[in-house]
Every structure is written in C-alpha cells, then in structure tokens.
C-alpha positions as CSV (number, residue, x, y, z in Angstrom):
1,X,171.6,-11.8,29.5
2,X,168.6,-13.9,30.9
3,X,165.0,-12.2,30.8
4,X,163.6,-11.1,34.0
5,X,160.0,-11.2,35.0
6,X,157.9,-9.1,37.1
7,X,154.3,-10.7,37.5
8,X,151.4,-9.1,39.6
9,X,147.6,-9.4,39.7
10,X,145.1,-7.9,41.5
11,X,141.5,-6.5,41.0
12,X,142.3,-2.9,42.7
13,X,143.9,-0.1,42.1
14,X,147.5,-0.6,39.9
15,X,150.7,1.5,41.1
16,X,153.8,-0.8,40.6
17,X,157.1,0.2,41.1
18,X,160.0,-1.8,39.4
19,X,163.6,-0.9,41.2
20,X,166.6,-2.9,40.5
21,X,170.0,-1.8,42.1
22,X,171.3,-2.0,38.7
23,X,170.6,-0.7,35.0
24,X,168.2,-2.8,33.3
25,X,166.6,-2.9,29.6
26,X,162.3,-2.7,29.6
27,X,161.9,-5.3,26.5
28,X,157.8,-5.2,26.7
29,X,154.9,-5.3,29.0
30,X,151.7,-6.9,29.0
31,X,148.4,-6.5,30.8
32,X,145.2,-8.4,30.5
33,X,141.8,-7.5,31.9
34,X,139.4,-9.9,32.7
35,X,136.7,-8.1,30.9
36,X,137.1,-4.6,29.9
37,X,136.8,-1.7,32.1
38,X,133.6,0.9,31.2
39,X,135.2,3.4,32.8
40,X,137.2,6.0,31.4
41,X,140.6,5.5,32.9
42,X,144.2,5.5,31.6
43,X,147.2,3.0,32.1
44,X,150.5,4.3,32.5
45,X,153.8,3.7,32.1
46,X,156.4,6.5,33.6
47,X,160.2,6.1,33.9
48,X,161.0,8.1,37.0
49,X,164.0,9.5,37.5
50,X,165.8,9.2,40.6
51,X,167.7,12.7,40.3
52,X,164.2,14.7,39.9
53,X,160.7,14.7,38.2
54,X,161.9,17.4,35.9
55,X,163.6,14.2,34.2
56,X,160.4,11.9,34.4
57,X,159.6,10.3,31.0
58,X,156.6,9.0,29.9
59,X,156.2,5.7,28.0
60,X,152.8,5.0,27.4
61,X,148.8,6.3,28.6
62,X,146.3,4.7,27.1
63,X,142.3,4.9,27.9
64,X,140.9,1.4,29.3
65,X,137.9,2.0,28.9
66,X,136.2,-0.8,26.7
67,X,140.0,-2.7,26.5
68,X,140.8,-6.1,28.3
69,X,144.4,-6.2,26.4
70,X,147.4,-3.8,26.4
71,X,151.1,-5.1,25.2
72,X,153.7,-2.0,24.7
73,X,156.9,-3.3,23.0
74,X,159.6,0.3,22.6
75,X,160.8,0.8,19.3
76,X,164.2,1.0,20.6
77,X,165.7,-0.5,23.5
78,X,164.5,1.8,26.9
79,X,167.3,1.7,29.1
80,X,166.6,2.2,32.9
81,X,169.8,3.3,34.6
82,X,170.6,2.5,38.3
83,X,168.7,4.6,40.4
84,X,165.5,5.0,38.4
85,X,162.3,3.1,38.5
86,X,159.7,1.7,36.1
87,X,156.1,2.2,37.2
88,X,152.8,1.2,36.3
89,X,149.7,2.8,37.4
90,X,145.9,2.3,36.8
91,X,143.3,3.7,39.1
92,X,141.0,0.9,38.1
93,X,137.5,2.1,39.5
94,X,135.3,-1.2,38.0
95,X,137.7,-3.0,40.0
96,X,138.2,-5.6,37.0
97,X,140.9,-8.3,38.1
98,X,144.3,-7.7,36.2
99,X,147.5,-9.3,35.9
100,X,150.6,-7.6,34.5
101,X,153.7,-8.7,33.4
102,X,157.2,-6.4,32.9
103,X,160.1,-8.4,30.7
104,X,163.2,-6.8,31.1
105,X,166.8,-7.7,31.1
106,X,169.8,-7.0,32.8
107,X,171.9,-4.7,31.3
108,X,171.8,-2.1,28.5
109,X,173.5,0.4,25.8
C-alpha cells in the first residue's frame, strides 16, 4: 500500500486530529521546531478510541523544552482501526513555528 502524508505547520498551539474512514497503520511522525521551545511543555501523541476514553492509548509525551526535533518510529506496527483517531497535541506557549508530518499507510494486521 502507498504511504500517506499528513503535513501541517503553524507557530500556535498544536491539536491535530488524523481520521480516516478506514483502518490505517501510523509508520512514524516527525516534528521540527524552528528553534527550541524554553518552556516546559509536552508533545503528545494519543490514539483515541472511538468507543470510549477508557480505551485511549497513549503513544508518546515528551518535554519540549530546549528540543527543536522529535521523530517517534513504534516498535511494532500501531494499527488505528476505523473509527478511531490519531492526535497530536502541543500547547506551544513560545509560539515557536512548527511543522509536523504523520506517515501512515493504508491498511494493517
């Protein structure tokens, strides 16, 4: 199956929400900073579920503070079944400009 891309920059406040209408495969996803943040802030990663938030899984949360760079690769292959989202959140106070990119692929196990 072909890649798909999800590209977004900004210099606010990070909450993207990745919904396909069918199950899809999260290969990696890369963020870069334009300088690094000072302020002590996480980026997230959360697969939510669409039957409740009893089922919400957490993929990453990593501090920003003093990092321009973040690439999260899964181990294993992280299967997001119809119905459920990918999202991406960063409260980005310094209002440093970002750009994020979400490789995924069609399909999974």
């Amino acid at each position: 199956m072909a890649r798909e891309f999800t590209r977004v920059t900004s210099n606010g406040v990070m909450s993207i929400t990745v919904s396909r209408g069918y199950q899809y495969s999260v290969e990696e996803i890369r963020l870069h900073c334009n300088s690094a943040p000072t302020t002590a802030e996480n980026f997230v990663i959360t697969m939510v579920s669409g039957i409740n938030s009893l089922h919400n899984t957490r993929l990453l949360s990593t501090a920003m503070s003093g990092i321009s760079n973040v690439f999260w690769q899964s181990e294993k292959e992280i299967n997001i079944p119809t119905g459920d989202t990918l999202k991406c959140e960063y409260t980005n106070t310094d209002l440093v400009p970002w750009g994020i990119e979400i490789i995924a692929r069609k399909g999974g196990a």
